[in-house]
N, C-alpha and C positions, 0 to 999 in steps of 0.2 A: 493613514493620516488624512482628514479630511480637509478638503483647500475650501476659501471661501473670499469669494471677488463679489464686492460692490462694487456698480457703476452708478455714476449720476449724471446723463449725457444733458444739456438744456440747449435744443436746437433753437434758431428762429428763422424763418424761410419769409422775404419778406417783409420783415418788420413783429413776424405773430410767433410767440412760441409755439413750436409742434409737439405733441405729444410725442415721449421719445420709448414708446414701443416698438418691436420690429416691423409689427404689421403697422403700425402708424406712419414708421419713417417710408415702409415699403408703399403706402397709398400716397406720402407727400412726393416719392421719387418717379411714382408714375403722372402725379400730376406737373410736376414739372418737365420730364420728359414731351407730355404733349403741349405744354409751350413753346419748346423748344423747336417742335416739329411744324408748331403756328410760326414761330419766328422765324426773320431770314435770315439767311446762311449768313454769318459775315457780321450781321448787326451787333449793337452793342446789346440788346436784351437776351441775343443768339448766345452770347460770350458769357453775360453773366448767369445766365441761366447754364450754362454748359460748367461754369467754377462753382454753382450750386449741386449739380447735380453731382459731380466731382468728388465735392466734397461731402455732399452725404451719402453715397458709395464709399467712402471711406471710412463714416461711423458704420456704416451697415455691415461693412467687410469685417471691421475691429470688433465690434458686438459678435459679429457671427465668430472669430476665431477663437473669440474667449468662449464663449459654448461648445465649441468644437473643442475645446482644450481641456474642457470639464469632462465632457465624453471620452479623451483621451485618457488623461487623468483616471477615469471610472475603470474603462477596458483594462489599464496598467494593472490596477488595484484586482481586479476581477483575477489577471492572468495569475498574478501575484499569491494570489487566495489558493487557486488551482494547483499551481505548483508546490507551495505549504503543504497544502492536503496530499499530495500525491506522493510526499514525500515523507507524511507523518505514516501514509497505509503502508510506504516502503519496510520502516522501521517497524511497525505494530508485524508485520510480516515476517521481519528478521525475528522480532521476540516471539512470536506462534512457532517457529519454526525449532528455536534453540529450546523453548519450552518441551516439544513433542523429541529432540534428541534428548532433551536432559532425564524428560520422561522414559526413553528406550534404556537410556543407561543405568536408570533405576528400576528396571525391570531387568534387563540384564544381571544383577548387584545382585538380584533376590532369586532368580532363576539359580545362580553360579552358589551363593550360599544352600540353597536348598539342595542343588548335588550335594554341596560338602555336607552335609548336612546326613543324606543318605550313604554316602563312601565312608562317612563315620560308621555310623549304625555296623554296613558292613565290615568294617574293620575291627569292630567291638567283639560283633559275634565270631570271625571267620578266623582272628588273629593276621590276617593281611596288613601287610605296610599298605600305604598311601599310594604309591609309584605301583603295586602290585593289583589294588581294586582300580586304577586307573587302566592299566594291561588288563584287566577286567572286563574294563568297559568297552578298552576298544575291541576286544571278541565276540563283544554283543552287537558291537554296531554292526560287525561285519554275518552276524548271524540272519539270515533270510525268512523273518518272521515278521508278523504284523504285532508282536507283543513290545509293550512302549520298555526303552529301559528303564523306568519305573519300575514297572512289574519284575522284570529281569533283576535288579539290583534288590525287589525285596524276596522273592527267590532266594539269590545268594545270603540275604538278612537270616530268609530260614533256614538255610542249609548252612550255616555258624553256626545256629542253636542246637542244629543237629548232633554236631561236631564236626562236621566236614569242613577242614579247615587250607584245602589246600586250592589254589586259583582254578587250574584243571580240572579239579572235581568240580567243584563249583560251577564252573563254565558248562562243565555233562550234564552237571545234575541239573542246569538250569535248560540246559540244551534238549533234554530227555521231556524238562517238564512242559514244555512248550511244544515238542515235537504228537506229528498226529498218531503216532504209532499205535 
């Protein structure tokens, strides 16, 4: 929100209006200073000159704190901005992040179908239950080969077509087929 302060200060030093700039009133206050310093201590021009200067030290101080205030004001709004932003890259960060999980888990979804996908197959050709090409599988993982269970699993796809329909065989013949003998 932006603040907006007019002043309209009308000094008169003297009898004469002063221009009521800061550098203005700052050149009226050093001219009367050295009047002041021409004057004796004590006198009456001492005194009123010392309630002039006084008192515009007091517009100068008022003018300066309102600019100071606007500076304040500015920094407030600046911090303000900073903290929005830091807190909108927070959230843009949380939604990156649940984006790249939601991503895994629909790679996971398709990964996990495309087994099922293959433990059909083998089920079709081999006459294997589900819980049996699973027991399958796990004697591939445990088998000591660089051949992916891909390969192993359509293996066993071919050895159902063959006829060879029992998990054991299958596990040999897949075993045999991959072995360097």
């Amino acid at each position: 929100m932006t603040q907006s302060i007019n002043r309209r200060v009308t000094i008169y030093i003297n009898g004469r209006e002063v221009e009521s700039t800061l550098k203005s009133l700052e050149g009226e206050l050093a001219k009367l200073k050295t009047e002041q310093r021409n004057a004796t201590i004590g006198s009456e021009e001492y005194i009123r000159t010392s309630l002039k200067i006084k008192e515009l030290n007091s517009v100068i101080n008022e003018q300066k704190k309102a600019v100071q205030g606007l500076g304040d004001s500015w920094k407030e709004t600046r911090t303000k901005l900073a903290d929005y932003s830091n807190m909108i890259m927070g959230v843009q960060s949380i939604f990156q992040m649940a984006d790249l999980g939601v991503g895994k888990l629909k790679d996971l979804a398709k990964d996990a179908a495309a087994l099922d996908d293959v433990y059909a197959d083998v089920m079709k050709t081999t006459g294997l239950t589900h819980e049996q090409v699973e027991k399958l599988n796990e004697a591939f993982k445990k088998m000591d080969t660089r051949t992916s269970r891909e390969q192993l699993n359509q293996l066993a796809y071919e050895a159902g077509k063959l006829g060879i329909n029992s998990a054991e065989a299958v596990a040999e013949l897949a075993f045999v087929g991959i072995s360097p003998r």
